[in-house]
C-alpha positions in Angstrom: 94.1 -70.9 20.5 91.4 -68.3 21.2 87.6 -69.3 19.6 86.6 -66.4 17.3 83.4 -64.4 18.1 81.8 -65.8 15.3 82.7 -69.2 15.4 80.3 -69.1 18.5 77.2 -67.1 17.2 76.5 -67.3 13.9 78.4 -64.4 12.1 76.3 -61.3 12.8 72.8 -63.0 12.3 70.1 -59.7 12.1 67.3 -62.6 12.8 64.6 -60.9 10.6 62.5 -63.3 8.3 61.9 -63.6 4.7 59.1 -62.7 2.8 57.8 -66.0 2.7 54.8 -67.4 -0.4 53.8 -70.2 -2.1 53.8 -69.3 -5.9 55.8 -67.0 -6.9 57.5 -63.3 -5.4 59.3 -60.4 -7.2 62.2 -58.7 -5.6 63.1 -55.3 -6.7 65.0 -51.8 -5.7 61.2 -50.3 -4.4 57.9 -50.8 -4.0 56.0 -49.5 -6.8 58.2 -51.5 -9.1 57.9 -54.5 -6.9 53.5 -54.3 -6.9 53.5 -53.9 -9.8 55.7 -57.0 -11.1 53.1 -59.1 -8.7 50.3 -57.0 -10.3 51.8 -59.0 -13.9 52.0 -62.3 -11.9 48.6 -62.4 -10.5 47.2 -62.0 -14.1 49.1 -64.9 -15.3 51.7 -63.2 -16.6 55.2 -65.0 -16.6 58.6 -64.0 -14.6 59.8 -62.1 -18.0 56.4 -60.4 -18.2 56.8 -59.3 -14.4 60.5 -58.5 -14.9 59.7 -55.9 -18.3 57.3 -54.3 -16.3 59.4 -53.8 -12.9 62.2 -52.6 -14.9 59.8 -49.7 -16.6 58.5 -48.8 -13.7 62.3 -48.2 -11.8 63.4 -46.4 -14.9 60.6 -43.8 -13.6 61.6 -44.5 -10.2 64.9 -45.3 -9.8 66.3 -42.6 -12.2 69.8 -42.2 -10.9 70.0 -46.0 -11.4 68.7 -47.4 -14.4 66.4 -45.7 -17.0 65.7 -45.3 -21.0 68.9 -44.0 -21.8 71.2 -46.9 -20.3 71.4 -50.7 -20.6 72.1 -53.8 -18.8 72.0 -57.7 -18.9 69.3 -60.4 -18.6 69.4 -64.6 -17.3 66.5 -66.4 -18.0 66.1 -69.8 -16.9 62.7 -71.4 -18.0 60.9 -74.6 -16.0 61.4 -76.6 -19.4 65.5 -76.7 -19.1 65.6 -73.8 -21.6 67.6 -70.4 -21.1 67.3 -67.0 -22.1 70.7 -65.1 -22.0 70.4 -61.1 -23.3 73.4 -58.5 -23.5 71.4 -55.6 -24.0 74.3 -53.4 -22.9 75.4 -49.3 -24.2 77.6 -49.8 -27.4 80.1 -47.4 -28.4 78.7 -44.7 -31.0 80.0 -45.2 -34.8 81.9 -41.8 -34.8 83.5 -42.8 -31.4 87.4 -43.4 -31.8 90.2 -45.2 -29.6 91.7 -42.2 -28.1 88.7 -39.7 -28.1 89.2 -38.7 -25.0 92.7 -38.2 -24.2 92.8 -34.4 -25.2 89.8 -33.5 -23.7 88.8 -32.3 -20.4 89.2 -35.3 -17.3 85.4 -35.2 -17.1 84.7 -35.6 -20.8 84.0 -38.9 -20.3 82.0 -38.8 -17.3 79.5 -35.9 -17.3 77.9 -34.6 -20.7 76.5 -35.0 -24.2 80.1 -37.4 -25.3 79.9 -39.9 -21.9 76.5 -41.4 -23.8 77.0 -44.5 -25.4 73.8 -45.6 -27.7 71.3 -46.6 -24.7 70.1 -50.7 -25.2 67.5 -50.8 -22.1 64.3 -50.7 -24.3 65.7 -52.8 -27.0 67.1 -55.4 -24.2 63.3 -55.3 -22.4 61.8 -55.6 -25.8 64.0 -58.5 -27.4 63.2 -60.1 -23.8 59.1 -59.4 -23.8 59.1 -60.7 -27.6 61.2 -64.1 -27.2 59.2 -65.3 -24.1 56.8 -63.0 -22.9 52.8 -63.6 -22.8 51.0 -60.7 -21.9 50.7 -57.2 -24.7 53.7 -55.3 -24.6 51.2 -52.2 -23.6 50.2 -53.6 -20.5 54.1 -54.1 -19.6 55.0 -50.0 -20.0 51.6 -48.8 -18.7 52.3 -49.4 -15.0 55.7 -46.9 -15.7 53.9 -44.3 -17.2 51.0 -43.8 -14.8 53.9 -43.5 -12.6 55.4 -41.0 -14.1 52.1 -39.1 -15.2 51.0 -39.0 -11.7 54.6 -38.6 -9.8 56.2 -40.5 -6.8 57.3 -39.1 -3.3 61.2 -38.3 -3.3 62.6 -40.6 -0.7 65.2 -39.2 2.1 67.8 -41.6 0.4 66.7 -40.7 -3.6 67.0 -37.2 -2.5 70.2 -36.9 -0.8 71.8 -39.0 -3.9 70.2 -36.1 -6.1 71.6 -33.2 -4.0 75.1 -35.3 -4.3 75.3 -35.6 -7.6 77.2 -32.7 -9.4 76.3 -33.5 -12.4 72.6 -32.9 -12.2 73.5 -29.0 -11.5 75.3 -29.0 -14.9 72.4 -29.9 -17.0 69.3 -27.4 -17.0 66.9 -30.0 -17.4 67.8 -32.7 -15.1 68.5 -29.3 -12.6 64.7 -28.3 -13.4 63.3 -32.0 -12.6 65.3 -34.2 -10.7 66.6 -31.6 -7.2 64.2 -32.3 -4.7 63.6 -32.2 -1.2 62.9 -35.5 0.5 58.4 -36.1 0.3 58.1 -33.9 -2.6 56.4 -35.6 -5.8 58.6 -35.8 -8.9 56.7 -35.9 -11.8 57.6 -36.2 -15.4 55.3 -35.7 -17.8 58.4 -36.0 -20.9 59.1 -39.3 -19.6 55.3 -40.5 -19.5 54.7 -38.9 -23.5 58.1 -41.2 -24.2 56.6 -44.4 -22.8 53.3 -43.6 -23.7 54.8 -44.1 -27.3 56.9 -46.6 -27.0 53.8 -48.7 -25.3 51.9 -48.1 -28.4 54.5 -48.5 -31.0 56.6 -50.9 -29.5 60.3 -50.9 -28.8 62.0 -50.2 -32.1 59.7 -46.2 -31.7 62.8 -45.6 -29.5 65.2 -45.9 -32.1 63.5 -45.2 -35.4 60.5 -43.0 -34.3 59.5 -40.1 -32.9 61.8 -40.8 -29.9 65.0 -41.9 -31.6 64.8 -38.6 -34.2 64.5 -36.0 -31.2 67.7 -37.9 -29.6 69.7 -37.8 -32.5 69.1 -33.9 -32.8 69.8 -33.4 -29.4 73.0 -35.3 -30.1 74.0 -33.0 -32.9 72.5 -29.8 -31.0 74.9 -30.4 -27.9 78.2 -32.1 -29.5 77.3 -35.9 -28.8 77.9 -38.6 -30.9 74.8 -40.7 -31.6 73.2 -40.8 -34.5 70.7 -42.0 -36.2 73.0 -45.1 -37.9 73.8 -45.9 -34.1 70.3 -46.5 -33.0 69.2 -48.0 -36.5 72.2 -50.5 -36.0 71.7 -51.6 -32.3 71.2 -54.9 -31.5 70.7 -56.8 -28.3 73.1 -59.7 -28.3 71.8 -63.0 -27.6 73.5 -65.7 -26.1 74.1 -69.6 -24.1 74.4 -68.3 -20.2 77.2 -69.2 -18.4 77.0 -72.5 -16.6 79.1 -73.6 -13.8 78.7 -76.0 -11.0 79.2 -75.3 -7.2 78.6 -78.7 -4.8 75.6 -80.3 -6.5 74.6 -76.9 -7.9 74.3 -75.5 -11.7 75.1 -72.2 -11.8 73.7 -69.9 -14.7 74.5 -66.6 -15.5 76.0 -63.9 -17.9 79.3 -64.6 -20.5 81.4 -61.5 -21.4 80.7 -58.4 -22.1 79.7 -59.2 -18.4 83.0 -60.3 -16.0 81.0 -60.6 -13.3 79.6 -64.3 -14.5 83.2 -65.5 -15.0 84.2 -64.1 -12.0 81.5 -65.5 -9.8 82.1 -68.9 -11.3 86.0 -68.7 -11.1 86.4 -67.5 -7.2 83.2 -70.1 -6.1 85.6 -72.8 -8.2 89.0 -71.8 -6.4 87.4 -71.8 -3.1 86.8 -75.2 -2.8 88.8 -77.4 -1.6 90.4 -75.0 0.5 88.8 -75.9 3.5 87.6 -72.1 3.6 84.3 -73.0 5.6 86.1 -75.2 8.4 86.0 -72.3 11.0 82.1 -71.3 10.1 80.7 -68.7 8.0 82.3 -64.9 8.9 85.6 -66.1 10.2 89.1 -64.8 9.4 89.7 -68.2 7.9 86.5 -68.1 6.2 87.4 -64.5 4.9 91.1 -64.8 4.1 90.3 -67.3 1.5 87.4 -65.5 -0.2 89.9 -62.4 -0.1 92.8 -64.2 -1.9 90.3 -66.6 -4.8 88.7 -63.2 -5.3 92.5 -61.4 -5.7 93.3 -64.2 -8.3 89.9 -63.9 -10.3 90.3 -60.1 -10.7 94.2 -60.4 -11.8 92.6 -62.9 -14.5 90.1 -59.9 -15.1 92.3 -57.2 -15.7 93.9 -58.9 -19.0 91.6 -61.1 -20.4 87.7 -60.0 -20.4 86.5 -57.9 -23.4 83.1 -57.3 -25.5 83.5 -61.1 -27.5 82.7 -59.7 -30.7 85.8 -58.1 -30.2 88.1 -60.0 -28.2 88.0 -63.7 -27.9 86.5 -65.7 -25.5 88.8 -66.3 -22.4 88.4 -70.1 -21.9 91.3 -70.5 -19.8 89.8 -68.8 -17.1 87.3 -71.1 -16.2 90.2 -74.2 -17.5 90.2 -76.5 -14.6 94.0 -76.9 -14.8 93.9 -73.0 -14.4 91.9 -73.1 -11.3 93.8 -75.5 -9.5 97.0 -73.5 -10.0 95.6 -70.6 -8.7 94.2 -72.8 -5.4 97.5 -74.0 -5.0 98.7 -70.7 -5.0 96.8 -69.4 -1.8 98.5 -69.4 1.6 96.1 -70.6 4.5 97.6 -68.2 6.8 99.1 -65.4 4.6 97.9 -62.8 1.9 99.7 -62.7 -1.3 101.0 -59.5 -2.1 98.8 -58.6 -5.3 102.5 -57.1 -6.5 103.7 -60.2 -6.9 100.3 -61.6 -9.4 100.7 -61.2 -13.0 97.8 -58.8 -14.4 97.3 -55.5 -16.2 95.1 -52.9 -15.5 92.0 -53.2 -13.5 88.8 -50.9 -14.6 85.6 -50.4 -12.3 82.6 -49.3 -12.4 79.9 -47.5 -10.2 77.8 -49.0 -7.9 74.7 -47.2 -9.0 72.9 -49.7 -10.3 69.3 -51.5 -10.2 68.9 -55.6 -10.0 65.2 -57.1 -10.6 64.7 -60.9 -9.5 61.0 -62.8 -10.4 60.4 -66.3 -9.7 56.7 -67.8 -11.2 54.4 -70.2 -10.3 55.4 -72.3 -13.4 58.7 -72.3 -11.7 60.5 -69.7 -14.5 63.0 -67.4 -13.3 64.4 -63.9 -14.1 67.6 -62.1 -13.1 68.1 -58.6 -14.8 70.7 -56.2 -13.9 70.7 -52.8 -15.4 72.6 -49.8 -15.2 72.9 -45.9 -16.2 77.1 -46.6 -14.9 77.3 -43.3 -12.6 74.8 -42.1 -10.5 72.4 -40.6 -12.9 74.7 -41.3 -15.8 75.9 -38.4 -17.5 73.9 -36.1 -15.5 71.8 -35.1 -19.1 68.4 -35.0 -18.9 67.0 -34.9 -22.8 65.2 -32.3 -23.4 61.3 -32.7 -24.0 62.2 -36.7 -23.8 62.7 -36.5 -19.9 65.3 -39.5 -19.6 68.6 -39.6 -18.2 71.9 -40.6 -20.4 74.6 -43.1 -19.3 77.8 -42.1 -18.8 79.3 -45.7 -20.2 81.9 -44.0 -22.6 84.1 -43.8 -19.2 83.3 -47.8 -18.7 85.6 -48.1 -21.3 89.9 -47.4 -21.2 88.8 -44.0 -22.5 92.1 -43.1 -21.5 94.5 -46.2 -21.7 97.0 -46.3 -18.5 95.4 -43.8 -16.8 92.5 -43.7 -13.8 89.2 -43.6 -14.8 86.5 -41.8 -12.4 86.5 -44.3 -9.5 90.6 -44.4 -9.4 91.1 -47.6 -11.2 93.6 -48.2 -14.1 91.9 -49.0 -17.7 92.8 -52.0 -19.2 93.4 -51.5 -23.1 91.6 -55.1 -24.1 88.0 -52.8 -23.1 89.8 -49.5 -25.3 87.2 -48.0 -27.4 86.2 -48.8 -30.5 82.8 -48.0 -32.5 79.9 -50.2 -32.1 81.6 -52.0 -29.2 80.3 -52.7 -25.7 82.0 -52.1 -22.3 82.9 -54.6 -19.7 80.9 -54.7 -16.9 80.7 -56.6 -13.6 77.1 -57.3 -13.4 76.3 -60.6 -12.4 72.4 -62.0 -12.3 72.5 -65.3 -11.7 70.3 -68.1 -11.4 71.1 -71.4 -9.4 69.3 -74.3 -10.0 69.2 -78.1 -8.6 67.8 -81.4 -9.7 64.2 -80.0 -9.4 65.0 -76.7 -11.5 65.1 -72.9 -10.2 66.4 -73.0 -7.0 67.8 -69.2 -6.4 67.4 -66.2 -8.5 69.6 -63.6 -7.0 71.7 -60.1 -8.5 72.9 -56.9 -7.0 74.3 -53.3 -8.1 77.9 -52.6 -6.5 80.0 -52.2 -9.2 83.2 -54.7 -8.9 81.5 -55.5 -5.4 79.0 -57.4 -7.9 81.0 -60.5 -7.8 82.3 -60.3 -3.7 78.9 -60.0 -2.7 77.6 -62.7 -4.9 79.8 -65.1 -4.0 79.4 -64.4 -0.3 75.8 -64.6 0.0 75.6 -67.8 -2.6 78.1 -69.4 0.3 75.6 -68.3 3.1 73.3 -70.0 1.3 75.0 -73.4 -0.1 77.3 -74.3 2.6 75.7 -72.8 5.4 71.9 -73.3 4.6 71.0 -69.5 6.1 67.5 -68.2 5.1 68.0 -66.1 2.2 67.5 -62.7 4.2 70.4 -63.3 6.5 72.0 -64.4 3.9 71.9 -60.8 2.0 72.1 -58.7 5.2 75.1 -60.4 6.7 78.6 -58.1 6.4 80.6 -58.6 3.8 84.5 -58.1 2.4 86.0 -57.3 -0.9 89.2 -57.5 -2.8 89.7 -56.7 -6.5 93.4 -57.1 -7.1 94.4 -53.6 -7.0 94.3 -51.9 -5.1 95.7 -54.1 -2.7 93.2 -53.4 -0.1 91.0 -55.8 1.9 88.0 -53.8 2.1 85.2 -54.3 4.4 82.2 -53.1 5.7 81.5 -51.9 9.4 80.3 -55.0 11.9 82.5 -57.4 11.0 83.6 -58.4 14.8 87.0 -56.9 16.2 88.5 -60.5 16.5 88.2 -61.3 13.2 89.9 -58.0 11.7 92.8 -58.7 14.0 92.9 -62.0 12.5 93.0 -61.0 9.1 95.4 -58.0 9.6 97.5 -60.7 11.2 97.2 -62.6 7.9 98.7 -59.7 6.3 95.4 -58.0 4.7 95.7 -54.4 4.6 91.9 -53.5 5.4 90.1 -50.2 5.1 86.7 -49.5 6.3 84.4 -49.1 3.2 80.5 -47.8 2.9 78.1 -50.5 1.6 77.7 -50.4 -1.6 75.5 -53.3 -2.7 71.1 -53.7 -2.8 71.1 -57.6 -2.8 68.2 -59.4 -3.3 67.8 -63.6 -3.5 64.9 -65.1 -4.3 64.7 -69.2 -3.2 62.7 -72.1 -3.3 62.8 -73.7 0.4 61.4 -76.9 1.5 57.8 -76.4 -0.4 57.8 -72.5 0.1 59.2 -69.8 -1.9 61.2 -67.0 0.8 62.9 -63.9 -0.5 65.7 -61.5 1.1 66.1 -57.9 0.4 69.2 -55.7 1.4 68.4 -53.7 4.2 71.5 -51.1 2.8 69.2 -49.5 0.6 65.2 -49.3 -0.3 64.3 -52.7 -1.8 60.9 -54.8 -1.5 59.9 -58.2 -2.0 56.2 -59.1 -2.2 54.3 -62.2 -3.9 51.3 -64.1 -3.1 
């Protein structure tokens, strides 16, 4: 039998080192968010105080990512055992309805006023900085508006998303603010008058002051559906994390509305005992079997995971009975045909995204994922407010049985409903051994959340790579249906054929994620960004 390329040389190594400190390190999508989560560290701030701050400073930043107008989800694991666990994700408007979409225009639901659901990012960062933060609150937002006072150079990357997105030429403001050249400064003074009030107000200004009362005219003005109730009545939802174990491992991170916890903690449970690592890390062996526990955890997916104030908890996922069904069920040498797996509908989401990790001297750590869905949301700017809305209506079966905007079948256990919250497959996550925090880690990606997660947590557990390798190495993907093995260019020829041999059908797919991992390594703290996008890591 012929030795695999990468059985030899470790699979693909780039060789580049981690940022390597003593005390603590922030890892975010760029650099002005990253300084200035160190700046909030060096004054003593903790990793909540440094994670508020980053994630102000890439809603200026990062605005076809994350901003004011979307939402996300926040792990917290604290150096005295405690957790903090925040769903601080979009809920559906009040006026919203089940099937409010299906005689509408396809796009409804994607670009425009109605694809808003009622935003949760500053009431997620603010239920976050209150509950275990140190430093003021204004010292947290003023980082972000200086930012966007003074304006930021336009990356080549950031510019060519802009000049992509069709959405942005729709709506006259984000037209006017947002289509740049690469090296031209975007400034936005709207956006620095909006945090300047929120800094000295606090969160709730958002939704009950000046901020929240021009929204909900804009609302009315242009046909959307949030009102003032909405944003009076949202809440971020507070919760225990999600805690599995991997090896000698704990594993924390997010419960539903999030699939991407269970789904982490369900494929890293089916894959052992399969003897998936006995041919080394990046083999076809190693691959088939991350392929077919990730096939089985997004068929469990598609039928069971909803927002749990509306849709009960699905324990049998995680039921170790359940799991070693579905290991039984995997072929070492064969693919199952996803046709022949029990499931619904699968929904996805996009991969535009933002991911903040913070580890502290005191040994606290912070994983927040957050999210406008689509790149740039829904592509409206609001006017004389100068933040982007989500576009999470479509994260939802707006349209029950039929594809939403990335192809994928809707699953009617996420259907809309008013108030309610859409699944997602964010995953931050937080690993920790005997001595505490171990890894903080947390991409964007979209379903490629979980596949990367679990990929680079394996590089890193059963392997012992440094944690940069560990992020840049190439990576695979399967999400049920469609029944493609996808996977991203570099992966050696030898091991393709050995999966196609395997039966994987496998299509070439562009890299979607911006991994970052923060770990504590034999007395030093080292930290691994993605090189597939723009992402820092700095500490001291």
């Amino acid at each position: 039998m012929s030795i695999e390329r990468s059985q030899v040389k470790k699979f693909e190594r780039w060789g580049a080192l981690p940022v390597y400190t003593r005390r603590c390190v922030a890892a975010t999508a760029d650099r002005q968010a990253t300084d200035a989560a160190v700046d909030i560290l060096r004054e003593g701030g903790t990793a909540v105080d440094a994670a508020v701050c980053a994630a102000f400073v890439l809603c200026v930043t990062q605005p076809g990512m994350c901003g004011l107008g979307g939402g996300g989800h926040l792990v917290a694991r604290f150096d005295d055992g405690s957790s903090l666990c925040l769903d601080f994700r979009e809920r559906a408007p009040l006026a919203s309805a089940r099937q409010m979409f299906e005689t509408l225009p396809e796009y409804a639901s994607v670009r425009g006023w109605l694809a808003a659901a009622t935003p949760g990012t500053v009431r997620g960062l603010g239920d976050a900085h209150r509950l275990r933060g140190t430093l003021p609150w204004k010292r947290l937002v003023t980082p972000a508006i200086a930012v966007a006072r003074d304006g930021h150079a336009v990356s080549y990357l950031r510019s060519k998303m802009m000049a992509g997105c069709a959405a942005l030429y729709d709506d006259p403001e984000s037209h006017r603010l947002l289509l740049l050249e690469p090296g031209e400064i975007l400034r936005q003074p709207e956006l620095a008058a909006t945090l300047e009030r929120i800094a000295n107000e606090g969160p709730v200004e958002f939704y009950l002051g000046e901020t929240g009362q021009r929204l909900v005219r804009a609302m009315a003005d242009h046909g959307g559906l949030i009102g003032a109730d909405d944003l009076e009545a949202y809440t971020c939802a507070k919760s225990e994390p999600l805690i599995g174990n991997y090896r000698d491992r704990q594993i924390w991170t997010m419960p539903p509305s999030s699939a991407g916890g269970i789904g982490l903690l369900q494929t890293l449970a089916i894959l052992e005992g399969t003897g998936f690592a006995e041919d080394g890390p990046g083999s076809s062996k190693f691959f088939h079997h991350i392929a077919e526990a990730l096939r089985r955890s997004f068929a469990d997916r598609a039928t069971s995971i909803g927002d749990p104030a509306f849709a009960q908890m699905p324990k049998h996922v995680l039921d170790p009975v359940h799991i070693a069904g579905l290991r039984r069920s995997i072929h070492p040498d064969r693919a199952t045909p996803s046709a022949n797996m029990e499931g619904a509908v699968q929904v996805s989401e996009s991969p535009c995204t933002t991911h903040v990790s913070v580890l502290d001297s005191r040994g606290n750590g912070v994983a927040l994922t957050f999210t406008l869905n689509g790149i740039y949301g829904s592509g409206v700017t609001v006017p004389g407010l100068g933040f982007l809305l989500n576009n999470n209506m479509d994260n939802f079966s707006s349209r029950p049985g039929t594809p939403n905007q990335y192809g994928m079948l809707q699953n009617d256990v996420n259907c809309i409903a008013p108030g309610k919250r859409p699944v997602s497959s964010m995953t931050p996550a937080i690993v920790c051994n005997a001595n505490g925090v171990e890894i903080v880690m947390g991409t964007p990606g979209g379903p490629t959340i979980v596949s990367a997660t679990v990929q680079s947590l394996l590089y890193l557990l059963e392997f012992g790579w440094n944690s940069r390798d560990a992020v840049e190495a190439r990576r695979i993907h399967h999400q049920w249906m469609p029944d493609i093995l996808f996977h991203e260019a570099g992966i050696p020829a030898d091991v393709t054929r050995g999966l196609e041999s395997r039966g994987h059908r496998l299509q070439l797919k562009t890299p979607l994620t911006d991994m970052n991992v923060i770990r504590r390594n034999d007395g030093w703290i080292e930290a691994g960004v993605d090189c597939r996008r723009e992402s820092v890591a700095s500490g001291f």
